[in-house]
PDB file of N, CA, C and O in Angstrom:
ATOM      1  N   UNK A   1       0.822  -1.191   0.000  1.00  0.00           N
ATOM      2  CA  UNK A   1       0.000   0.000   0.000  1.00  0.00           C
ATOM      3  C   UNK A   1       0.869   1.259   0.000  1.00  0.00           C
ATOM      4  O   UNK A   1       0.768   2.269  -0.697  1.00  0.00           O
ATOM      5  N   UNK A   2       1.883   0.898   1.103  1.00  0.00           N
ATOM      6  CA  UNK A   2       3.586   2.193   0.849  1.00  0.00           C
ATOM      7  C   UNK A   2       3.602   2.868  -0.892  1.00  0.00           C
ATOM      8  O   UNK A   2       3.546   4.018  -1.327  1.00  0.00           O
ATOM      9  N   UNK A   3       3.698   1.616  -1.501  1.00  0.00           N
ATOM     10  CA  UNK A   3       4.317   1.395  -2.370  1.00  0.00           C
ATOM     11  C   UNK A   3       3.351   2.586  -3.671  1.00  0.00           C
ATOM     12  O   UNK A   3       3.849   3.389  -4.461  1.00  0.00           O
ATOM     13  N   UNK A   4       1.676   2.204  -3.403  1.00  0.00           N
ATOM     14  CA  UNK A   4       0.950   2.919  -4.282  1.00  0.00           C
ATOM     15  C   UNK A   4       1.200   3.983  -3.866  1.00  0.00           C
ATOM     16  O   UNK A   4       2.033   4.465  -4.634  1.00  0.00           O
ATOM     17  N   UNK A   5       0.886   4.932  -2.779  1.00  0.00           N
ATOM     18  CA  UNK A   5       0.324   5.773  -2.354  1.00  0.00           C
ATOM     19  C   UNK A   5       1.957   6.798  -2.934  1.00  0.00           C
ATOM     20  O   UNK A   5       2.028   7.984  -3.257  1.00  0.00           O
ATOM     21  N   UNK A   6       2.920   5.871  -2.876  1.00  0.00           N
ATOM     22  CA  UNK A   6       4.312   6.993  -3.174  1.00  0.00           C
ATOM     23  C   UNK A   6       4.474   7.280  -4.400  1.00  0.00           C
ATOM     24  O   UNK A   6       4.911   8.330  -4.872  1.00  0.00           O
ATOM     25  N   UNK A   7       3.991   5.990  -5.137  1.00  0.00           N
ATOM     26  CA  UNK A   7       3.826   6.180  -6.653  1.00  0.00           C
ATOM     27  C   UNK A   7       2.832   7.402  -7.092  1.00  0.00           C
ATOM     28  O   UNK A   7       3.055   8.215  -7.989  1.00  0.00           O
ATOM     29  N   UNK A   8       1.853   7.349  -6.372  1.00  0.00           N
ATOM     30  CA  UNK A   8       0.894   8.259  -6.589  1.00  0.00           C
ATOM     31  C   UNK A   8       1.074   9.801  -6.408  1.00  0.00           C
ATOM     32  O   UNK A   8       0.585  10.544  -7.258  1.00  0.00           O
ATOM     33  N   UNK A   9       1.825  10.372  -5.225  1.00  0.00           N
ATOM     34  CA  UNK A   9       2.301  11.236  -4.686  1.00  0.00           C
ATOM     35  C   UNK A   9       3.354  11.533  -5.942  1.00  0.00           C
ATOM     36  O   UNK A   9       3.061  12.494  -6.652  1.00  0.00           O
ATOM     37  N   UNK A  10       4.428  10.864  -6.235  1.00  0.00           N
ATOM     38  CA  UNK A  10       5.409  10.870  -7.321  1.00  0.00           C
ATOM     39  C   UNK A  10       4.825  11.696  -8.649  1.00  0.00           C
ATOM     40  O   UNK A  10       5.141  12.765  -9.172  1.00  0.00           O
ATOM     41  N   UNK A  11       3.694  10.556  -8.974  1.00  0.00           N
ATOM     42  CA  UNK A  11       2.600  10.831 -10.508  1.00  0.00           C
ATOM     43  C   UNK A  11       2.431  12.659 -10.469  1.00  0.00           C
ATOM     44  O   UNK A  11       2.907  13.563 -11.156  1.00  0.00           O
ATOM     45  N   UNK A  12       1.351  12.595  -9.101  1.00  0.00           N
ATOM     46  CA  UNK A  12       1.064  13.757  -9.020  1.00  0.00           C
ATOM     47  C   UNK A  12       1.960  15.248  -9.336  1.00  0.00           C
ATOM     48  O   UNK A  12       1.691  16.285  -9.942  1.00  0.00           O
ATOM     49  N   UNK A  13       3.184  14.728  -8.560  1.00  0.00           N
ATOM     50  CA  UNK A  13       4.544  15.897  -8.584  1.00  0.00           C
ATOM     51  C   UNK A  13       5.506  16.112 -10.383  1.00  0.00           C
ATOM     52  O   UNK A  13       6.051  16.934 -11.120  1.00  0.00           O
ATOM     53  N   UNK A  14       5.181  14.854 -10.252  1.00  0.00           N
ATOM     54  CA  UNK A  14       5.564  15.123 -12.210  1.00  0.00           C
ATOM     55  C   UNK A  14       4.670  15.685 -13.021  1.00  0.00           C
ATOM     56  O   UNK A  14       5.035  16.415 -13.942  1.00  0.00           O
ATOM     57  N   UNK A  15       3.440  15.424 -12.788  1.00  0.00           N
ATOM     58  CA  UNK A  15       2.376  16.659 -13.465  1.00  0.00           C
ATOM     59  C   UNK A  15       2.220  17.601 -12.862  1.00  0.00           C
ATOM     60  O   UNK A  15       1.614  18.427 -13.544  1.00  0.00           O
ATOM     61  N   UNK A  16       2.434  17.929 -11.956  1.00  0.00           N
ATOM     62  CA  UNK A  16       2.598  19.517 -11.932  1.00  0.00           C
ATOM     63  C   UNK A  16       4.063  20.096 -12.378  1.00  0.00           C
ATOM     64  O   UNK A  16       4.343  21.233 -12.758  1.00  0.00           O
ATOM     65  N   UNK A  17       4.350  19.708 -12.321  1.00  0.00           N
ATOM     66  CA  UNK A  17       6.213  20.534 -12.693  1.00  0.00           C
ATOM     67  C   UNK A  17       5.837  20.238 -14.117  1.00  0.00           C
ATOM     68  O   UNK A  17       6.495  20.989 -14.838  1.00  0.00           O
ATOM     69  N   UNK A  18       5.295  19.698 -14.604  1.00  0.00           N
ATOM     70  CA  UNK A  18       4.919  19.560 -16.410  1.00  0.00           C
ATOM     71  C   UNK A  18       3.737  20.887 -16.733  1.00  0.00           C
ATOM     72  O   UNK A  18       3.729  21.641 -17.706  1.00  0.00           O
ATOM     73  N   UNK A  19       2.926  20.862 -15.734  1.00  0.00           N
ATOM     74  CA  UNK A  19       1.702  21.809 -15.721  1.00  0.00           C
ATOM     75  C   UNK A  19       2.061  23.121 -17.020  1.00  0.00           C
ATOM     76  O   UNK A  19       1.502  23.381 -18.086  1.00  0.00           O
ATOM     77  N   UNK A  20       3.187  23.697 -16.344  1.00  0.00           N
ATOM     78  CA  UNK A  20       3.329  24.834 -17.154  1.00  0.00           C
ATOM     79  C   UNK A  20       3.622  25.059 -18.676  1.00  0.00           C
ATOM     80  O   UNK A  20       3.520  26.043 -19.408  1.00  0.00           O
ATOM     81  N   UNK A  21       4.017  23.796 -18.861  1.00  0.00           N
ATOM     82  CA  UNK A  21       4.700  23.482 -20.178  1.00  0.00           C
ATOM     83  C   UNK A  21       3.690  23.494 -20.871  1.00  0.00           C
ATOM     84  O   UNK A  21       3.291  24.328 -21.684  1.00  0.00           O
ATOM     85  N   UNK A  22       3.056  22.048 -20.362  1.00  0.00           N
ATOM     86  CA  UNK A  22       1.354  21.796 -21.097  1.00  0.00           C
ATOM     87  C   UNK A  22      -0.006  22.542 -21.091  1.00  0.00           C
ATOM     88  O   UNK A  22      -1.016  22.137 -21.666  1.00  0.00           O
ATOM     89  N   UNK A  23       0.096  23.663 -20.380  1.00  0.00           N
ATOM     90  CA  UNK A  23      -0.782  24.843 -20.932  1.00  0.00           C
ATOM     91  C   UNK A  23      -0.241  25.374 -21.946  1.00  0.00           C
ATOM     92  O   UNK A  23      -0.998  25.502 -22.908  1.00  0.00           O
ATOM     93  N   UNK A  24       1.404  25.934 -22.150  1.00  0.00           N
ATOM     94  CA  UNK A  24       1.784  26.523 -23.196  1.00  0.00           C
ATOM     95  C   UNK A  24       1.580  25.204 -24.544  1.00  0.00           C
ATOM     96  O   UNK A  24       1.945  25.558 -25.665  1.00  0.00           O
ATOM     97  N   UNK A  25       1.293  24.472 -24.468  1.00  0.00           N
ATOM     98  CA  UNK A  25       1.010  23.662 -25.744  1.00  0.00           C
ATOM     99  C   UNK A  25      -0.179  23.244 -25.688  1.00  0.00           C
ATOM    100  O   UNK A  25      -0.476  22.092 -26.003  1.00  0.00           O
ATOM    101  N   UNK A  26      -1.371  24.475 -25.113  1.00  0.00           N
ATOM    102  CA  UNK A  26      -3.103  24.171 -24.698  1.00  0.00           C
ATOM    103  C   UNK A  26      -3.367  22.631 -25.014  1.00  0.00           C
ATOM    104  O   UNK A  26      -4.052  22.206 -25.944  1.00  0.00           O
ATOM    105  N   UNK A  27      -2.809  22.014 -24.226  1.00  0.00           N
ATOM    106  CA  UNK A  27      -3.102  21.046 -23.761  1.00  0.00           C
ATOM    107  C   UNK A  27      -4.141  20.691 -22.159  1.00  0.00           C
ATOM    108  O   UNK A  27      -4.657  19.626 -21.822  1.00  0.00           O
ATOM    109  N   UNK A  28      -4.148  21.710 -21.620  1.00  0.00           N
ATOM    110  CA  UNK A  28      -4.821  21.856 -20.416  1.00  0.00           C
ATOM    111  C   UNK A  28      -6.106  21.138 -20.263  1.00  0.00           C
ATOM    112  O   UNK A  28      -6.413  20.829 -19.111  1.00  0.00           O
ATOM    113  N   UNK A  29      -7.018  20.777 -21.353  1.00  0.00           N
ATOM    114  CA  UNK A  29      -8.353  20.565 -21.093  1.00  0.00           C
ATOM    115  C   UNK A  29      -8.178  19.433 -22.017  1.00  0.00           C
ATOM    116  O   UNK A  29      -7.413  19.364 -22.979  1.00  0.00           O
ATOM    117  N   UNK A  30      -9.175  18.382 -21.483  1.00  0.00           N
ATOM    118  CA  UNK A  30      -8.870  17.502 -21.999  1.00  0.00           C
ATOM    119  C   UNK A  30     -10.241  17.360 -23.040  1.00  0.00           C
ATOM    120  O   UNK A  30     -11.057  18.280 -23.104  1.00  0.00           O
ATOM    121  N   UNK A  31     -10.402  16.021 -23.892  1.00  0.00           N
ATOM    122  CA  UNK A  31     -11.583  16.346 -24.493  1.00  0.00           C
ATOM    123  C   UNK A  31     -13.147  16.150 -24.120  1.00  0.00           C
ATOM    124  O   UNK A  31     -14.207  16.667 -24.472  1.00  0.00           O
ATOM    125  N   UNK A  32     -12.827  15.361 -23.423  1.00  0.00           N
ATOM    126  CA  UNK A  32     -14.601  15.021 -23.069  1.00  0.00           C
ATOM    127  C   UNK A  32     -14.676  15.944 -21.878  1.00  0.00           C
ATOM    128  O   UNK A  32     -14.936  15.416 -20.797  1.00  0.00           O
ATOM    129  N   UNK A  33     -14.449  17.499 -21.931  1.00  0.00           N
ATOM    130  CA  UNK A  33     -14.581  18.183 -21.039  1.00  0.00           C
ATOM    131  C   UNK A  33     -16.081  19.216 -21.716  1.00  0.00           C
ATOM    132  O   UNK A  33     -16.159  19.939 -22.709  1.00  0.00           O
ATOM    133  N   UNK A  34     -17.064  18.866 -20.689  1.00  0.00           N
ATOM    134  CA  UNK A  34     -18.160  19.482 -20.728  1.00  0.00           C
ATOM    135  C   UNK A  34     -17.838  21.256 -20.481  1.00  0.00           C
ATOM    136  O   UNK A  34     -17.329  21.767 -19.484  1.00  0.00           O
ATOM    137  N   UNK A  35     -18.324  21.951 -21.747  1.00  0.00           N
ATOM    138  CA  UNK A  35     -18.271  23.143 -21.648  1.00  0.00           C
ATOM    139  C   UNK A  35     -19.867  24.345 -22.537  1.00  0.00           C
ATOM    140  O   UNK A  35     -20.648  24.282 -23.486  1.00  0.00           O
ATOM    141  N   UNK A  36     -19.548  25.179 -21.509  1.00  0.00           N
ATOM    142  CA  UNK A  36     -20.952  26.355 -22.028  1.00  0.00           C
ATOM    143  C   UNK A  36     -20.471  27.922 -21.906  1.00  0.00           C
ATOM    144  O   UNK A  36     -19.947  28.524 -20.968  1.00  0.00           O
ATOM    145  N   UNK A  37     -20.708  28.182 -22.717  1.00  0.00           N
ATOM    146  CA  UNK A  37     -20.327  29.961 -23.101  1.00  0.00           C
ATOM    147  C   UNK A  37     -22.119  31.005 -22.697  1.00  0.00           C
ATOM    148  O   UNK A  37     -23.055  31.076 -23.494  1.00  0.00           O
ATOM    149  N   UNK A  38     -22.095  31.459 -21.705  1.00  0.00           N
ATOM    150  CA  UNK A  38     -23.186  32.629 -21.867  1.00  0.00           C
ATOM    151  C   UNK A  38     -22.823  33.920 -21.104  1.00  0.00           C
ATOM    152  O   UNK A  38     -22.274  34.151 -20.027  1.00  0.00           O
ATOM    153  N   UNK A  39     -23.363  34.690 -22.126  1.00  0.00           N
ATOM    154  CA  UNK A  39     -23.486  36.056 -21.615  1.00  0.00           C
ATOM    155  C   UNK A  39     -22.145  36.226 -20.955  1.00  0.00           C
ATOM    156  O   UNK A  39     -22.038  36.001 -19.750  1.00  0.00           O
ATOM    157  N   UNK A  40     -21.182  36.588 -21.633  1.00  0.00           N
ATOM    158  CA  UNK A  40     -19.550  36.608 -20.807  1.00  0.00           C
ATOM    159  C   UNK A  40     -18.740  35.644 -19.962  1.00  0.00           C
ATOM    160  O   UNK A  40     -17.574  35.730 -19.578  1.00  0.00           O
ATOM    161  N   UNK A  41     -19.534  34.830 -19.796  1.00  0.00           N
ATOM    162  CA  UNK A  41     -19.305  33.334 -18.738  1.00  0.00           C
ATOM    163  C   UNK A  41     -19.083  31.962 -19.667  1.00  0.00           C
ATOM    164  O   UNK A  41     -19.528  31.440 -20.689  1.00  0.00           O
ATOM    165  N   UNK A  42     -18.081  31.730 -18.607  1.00  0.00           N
ATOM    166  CA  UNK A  42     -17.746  30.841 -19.818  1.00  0.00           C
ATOM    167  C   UNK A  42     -17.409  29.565 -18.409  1.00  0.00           C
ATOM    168  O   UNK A  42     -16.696  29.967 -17.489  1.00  0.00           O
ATOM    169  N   UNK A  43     -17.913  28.203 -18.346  1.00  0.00           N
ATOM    170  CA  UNK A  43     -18.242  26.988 -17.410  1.00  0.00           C
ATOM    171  C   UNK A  43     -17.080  26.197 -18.015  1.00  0.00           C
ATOM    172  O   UNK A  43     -16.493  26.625 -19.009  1.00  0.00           O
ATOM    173  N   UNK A  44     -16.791  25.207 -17.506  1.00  0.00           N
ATOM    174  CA  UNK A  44     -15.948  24.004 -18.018  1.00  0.00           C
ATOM    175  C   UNK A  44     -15.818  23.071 -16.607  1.00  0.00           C
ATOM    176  O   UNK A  44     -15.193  23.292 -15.570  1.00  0.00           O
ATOM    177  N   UNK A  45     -16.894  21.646 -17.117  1.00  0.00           N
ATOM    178  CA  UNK A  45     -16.904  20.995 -16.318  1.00  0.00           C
ATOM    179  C   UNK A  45     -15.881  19.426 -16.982  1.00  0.00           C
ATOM    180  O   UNK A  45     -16.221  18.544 -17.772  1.00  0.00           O
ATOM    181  N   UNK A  46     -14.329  19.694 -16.080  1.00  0.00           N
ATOM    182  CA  UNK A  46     -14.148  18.290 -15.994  1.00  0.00           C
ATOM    183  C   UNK A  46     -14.719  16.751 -16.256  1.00  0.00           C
ATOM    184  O   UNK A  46     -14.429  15.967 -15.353  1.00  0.00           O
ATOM    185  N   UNK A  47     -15.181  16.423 -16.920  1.00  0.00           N
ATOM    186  CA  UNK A  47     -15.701  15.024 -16.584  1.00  0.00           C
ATOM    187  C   UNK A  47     -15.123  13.906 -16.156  1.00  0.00           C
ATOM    188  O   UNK A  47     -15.677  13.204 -15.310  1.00  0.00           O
ATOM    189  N   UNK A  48     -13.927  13.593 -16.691  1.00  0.00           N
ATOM    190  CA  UNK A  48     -13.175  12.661 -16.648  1.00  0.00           C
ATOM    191  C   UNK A  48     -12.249  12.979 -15.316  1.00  0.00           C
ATOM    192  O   UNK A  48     -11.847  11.946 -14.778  1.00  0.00           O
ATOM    193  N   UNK A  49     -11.890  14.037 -14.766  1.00  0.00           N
ATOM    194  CA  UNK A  49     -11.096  14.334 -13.718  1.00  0.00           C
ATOM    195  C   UNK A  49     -12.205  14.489 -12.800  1.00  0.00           C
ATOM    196  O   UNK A  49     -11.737  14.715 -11.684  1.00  0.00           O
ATOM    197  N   UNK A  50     -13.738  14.462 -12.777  1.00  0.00           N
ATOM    198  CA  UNK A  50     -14.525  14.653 -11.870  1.00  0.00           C
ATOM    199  C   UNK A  50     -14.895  12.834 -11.426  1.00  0.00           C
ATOM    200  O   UNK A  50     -15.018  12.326 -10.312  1.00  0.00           O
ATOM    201  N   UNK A  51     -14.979  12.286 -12.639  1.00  0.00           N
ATOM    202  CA  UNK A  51     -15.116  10.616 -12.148  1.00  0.00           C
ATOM    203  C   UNK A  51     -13.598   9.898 -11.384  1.00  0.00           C
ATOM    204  O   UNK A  51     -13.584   9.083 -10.461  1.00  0.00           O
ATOM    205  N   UNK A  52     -12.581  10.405 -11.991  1.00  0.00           N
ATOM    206  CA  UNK A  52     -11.542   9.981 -11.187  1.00  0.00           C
ATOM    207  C   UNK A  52     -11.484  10.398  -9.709  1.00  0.00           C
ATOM    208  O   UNK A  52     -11.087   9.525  -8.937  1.00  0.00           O
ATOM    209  N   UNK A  53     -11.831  11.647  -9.167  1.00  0.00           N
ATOM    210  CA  UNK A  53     -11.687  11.923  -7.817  1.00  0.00           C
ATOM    211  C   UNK A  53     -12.520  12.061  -6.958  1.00  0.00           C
ATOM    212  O   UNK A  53     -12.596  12.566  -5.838  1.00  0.00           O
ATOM    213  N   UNK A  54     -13.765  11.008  -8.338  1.00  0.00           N
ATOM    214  CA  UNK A  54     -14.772  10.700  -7.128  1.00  0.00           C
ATOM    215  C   UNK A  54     -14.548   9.129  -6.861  1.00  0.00           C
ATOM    216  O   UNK A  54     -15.114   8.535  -5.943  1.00  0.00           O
ATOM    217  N   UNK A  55     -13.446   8.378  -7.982  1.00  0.00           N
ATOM    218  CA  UNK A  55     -13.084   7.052  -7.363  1.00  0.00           C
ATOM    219  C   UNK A  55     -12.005   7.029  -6.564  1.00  0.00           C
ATOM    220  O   UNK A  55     -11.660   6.054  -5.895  1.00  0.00           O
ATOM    221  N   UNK A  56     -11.291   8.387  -6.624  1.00  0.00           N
ATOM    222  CA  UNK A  56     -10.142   8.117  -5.528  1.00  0.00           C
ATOM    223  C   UNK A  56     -10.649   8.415  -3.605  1.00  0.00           C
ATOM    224  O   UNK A  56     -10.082   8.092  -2.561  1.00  0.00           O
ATOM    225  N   UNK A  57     -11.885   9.128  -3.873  1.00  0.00           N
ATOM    226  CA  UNK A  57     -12.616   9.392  -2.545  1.00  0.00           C
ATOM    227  C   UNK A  57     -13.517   8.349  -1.990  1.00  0.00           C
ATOM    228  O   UNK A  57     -13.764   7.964  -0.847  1.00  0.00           O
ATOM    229  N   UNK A  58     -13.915   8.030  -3.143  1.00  0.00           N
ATOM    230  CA  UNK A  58     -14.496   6.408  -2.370  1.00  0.00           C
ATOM    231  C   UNK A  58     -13.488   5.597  -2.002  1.00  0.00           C
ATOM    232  O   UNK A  58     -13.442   5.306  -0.807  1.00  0.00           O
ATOM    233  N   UNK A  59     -12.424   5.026  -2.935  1.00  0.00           N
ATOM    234  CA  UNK A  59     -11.344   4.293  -2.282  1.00  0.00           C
ATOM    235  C   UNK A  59     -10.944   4.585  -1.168  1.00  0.00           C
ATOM    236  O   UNK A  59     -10.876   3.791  -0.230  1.00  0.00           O
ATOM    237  N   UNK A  60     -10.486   6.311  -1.120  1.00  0.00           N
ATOM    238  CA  UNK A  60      -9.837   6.281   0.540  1.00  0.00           C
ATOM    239  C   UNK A  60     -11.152   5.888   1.747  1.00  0.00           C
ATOM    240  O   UNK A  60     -11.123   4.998   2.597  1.00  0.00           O
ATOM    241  N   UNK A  61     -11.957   6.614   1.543  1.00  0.00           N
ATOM    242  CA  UNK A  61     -13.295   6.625   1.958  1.00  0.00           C
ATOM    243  C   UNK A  61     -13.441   5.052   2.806  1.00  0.00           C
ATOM    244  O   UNK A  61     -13.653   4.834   3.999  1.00  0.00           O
ATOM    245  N   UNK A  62     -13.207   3.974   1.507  1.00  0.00           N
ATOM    246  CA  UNK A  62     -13.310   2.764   2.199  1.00  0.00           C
ATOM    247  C   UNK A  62     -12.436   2.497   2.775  1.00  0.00           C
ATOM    248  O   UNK A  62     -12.801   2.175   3.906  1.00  0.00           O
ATOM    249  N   UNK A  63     -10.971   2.406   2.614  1.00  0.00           N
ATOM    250  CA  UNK A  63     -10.106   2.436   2.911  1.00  0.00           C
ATOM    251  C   UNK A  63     -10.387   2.324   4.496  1.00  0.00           C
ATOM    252  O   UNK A  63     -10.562   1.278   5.121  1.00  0.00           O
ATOM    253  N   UNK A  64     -10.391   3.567   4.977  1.00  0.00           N
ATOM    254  CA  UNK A  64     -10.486   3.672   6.241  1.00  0.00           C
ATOM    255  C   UNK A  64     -11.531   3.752   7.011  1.00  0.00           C
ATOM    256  O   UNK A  64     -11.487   4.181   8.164  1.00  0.00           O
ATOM    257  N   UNK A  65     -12.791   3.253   6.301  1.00  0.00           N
ATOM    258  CA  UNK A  65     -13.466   2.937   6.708  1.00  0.00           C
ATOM    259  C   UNK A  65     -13.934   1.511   7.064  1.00  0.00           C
ATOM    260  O   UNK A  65     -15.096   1.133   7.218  1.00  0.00           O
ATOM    261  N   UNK A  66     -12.595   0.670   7.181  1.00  0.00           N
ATOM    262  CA  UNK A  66     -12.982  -0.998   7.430  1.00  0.00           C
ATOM    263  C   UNK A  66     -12.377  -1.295   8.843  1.00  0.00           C
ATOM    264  O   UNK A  66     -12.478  -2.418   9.335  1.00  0.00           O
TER     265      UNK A  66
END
């Protein structure tokens, strides 16, 4: 479990130190990202980063909940 959680921590720290790069090559949004333009407003809903960190919250969720 060491083992994921450092990998994970790791993952995380290499995409951000990449972050800056990959906006300058608008890469930022991915595609199945739900989006709406009104009246000066402009929405952008994640989808795919909204299902992932709702499976990483149930995992911990259970996790410590046994």
């Amino acid at each position: 479990m060491a083992r994921l959680i450092i990998t994970l921590v790791l993952a995380f720290v290499v995409v951000g130190l990449l972050w800056p790069i990959l906006v300058r090559l608008r890469r930022g949004r991915v595609p199945d990202e739900a989006a709406s333009r009104r009246e000066r407003r402009g929405y952008f809903v994640p989808i795919a980063a909204c299902v992932a960190l709702s499976f990483l919250l149930s995992a911990a969720l259970w996790w410590f909940g046994r």
